[in-house]
Structure formats: structure tokens, C-alpha cells
C-alpha positions in Angstrom: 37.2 -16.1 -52.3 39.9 -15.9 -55.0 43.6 -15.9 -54.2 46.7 -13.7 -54.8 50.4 -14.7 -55.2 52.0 -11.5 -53.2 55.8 -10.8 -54.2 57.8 -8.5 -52.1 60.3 -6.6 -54.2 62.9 -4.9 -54.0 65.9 -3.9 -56.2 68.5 -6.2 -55.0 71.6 -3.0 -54.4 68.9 -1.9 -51.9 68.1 -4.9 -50.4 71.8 -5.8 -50.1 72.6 -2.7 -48.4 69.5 -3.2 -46.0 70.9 -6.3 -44.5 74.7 -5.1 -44.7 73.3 -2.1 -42.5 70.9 -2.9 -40.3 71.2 -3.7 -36.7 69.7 -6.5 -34.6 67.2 -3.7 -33.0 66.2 -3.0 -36.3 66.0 -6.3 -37.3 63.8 -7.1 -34.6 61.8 -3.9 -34.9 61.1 -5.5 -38.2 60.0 -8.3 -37.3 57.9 -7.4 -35.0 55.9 -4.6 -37.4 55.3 -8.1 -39.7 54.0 -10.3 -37.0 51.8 -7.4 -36.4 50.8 -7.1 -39.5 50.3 -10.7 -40.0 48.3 -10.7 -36.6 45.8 -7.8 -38.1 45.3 -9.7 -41.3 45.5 -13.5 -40.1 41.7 -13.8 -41.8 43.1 -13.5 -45.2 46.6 -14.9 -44.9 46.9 -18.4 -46.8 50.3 -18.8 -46.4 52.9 -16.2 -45.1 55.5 -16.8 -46.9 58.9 -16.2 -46.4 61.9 -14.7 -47.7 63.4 -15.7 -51.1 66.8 -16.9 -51.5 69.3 -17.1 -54.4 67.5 -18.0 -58.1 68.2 -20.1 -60.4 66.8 -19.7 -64.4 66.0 -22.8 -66.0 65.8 -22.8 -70.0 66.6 -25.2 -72.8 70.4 -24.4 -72.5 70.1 -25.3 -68.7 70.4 -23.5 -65.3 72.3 -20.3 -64.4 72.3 -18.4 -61.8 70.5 -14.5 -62.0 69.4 -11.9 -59.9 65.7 -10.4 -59.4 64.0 -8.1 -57.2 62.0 -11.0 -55.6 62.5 -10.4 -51.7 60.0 -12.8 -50.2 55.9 -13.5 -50.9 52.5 -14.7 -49.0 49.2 -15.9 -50.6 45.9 -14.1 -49.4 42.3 -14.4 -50.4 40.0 -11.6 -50.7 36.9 -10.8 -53.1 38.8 -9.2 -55.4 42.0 -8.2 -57.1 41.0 -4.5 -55.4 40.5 -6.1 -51.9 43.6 -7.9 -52.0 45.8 -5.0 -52.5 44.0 -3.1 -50.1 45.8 -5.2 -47.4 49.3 -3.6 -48.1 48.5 0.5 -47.4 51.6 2.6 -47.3 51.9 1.4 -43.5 52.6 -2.7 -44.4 56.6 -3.2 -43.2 57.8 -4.1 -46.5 56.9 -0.8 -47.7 59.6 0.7 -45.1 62.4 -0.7 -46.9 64.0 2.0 -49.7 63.3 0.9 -53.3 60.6 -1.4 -52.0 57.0 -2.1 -53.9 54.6 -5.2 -53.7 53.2 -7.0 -56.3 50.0 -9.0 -56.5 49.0 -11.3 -59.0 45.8 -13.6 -58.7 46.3 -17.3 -58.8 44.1 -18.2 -61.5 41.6 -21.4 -61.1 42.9 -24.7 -62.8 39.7 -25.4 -65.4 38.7 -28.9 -64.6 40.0 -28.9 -60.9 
């Protein structure tokens, strides 16, 4: 089995306005559409992640503070790069959010290790 780094991404105006807005129904709602989802897919979760806080860039200058679109991430396995996205259909929770998309990138073997 090969594994996959999965982002959760969002542009950050949306994702700001989704947690200024949203209600503790809501809220829960969502969390219960991911513990389902988790549930359905708990064979190929590695880790589930979590939501991503404030970033820091780290150069040759230093650190500064900057904004992405990286909302949370999990690590899956699956038999391919093709399997792996075929765990977040149209229906995974994230997808729910406005101005929301996944990305999933495979975590590529250390030669040697």
C-alpha cells in the first residue's frame, strides 16, 4: 500500500466566514458527517488529522507569518494515486464548505529506509 498526504483547502475569506457564521448545530452536524466518514473509511485512514492553525514561513531571512488555504489534512493508504482520491467523492464533508477542494499528494518512499 502506498500513502497520501491529504490537505483540506480552502481559501482562507471562506473559511473565515464559515466559522464567523456557523452555528453550534451546524458545527455539530459537521462533525458528525466526518466521524461518519471517517467510520466508512477507517481501513485506509493512517492518521486523521486535524485542523491546521496559523503558519509560519521559514527562509534564510527568518520566520514570518502568511496565510494559505491549508484547512486541516489525514494520511490514507490505498493501491494507488487513483484509489486514494476515490475516497473523497463529491459527498466527503469538506467538500460542503464553499470554496473548498482536496488535495492528495503521495508520500514518496525514503530510498534506503
Amino acid at each position: 500500500m502506498k500513502k497520501f498526504m491529504v490537505l483540506y483547502m480552502a481559501d482562507a475569506e471562506s473559511f473565515a466566514k464559515m466559522m464567523r457564521q456557523s452555528t453550534p448545530e451546524q458545527q455539530q452536524n459537521g462533525m458528525k458527517a466526518w466521524m461518519s466518514w471517517m467510520e466508512k473509511n477507517r481501513n485506509a485512514i493512517i492518521d486523521g488529522g486535524g485542523p491546521l492553525g496559523k503558519t509560519k514561513r521559514v527562509d534564510t531571512k527568518g520566520s514570518s507569518d502568511t496565510r494559505n488555504g491549508l484547512g486541516g489534512y489525514s494520511v490514507v493508504q490505498a493501491n494507488s494515486h487513483d484509489d486514494a482520491a476515490k475516497l473523497f467523492g463529491s459527498d466527503h464533508p469538506h467538500l460542503h464548505m464553499p470554496g473548498a477542494w482536496i488535495e492528495i499528494t503521495e508520500i514518496m518512499p525514503i530510498p534506503g529506509m
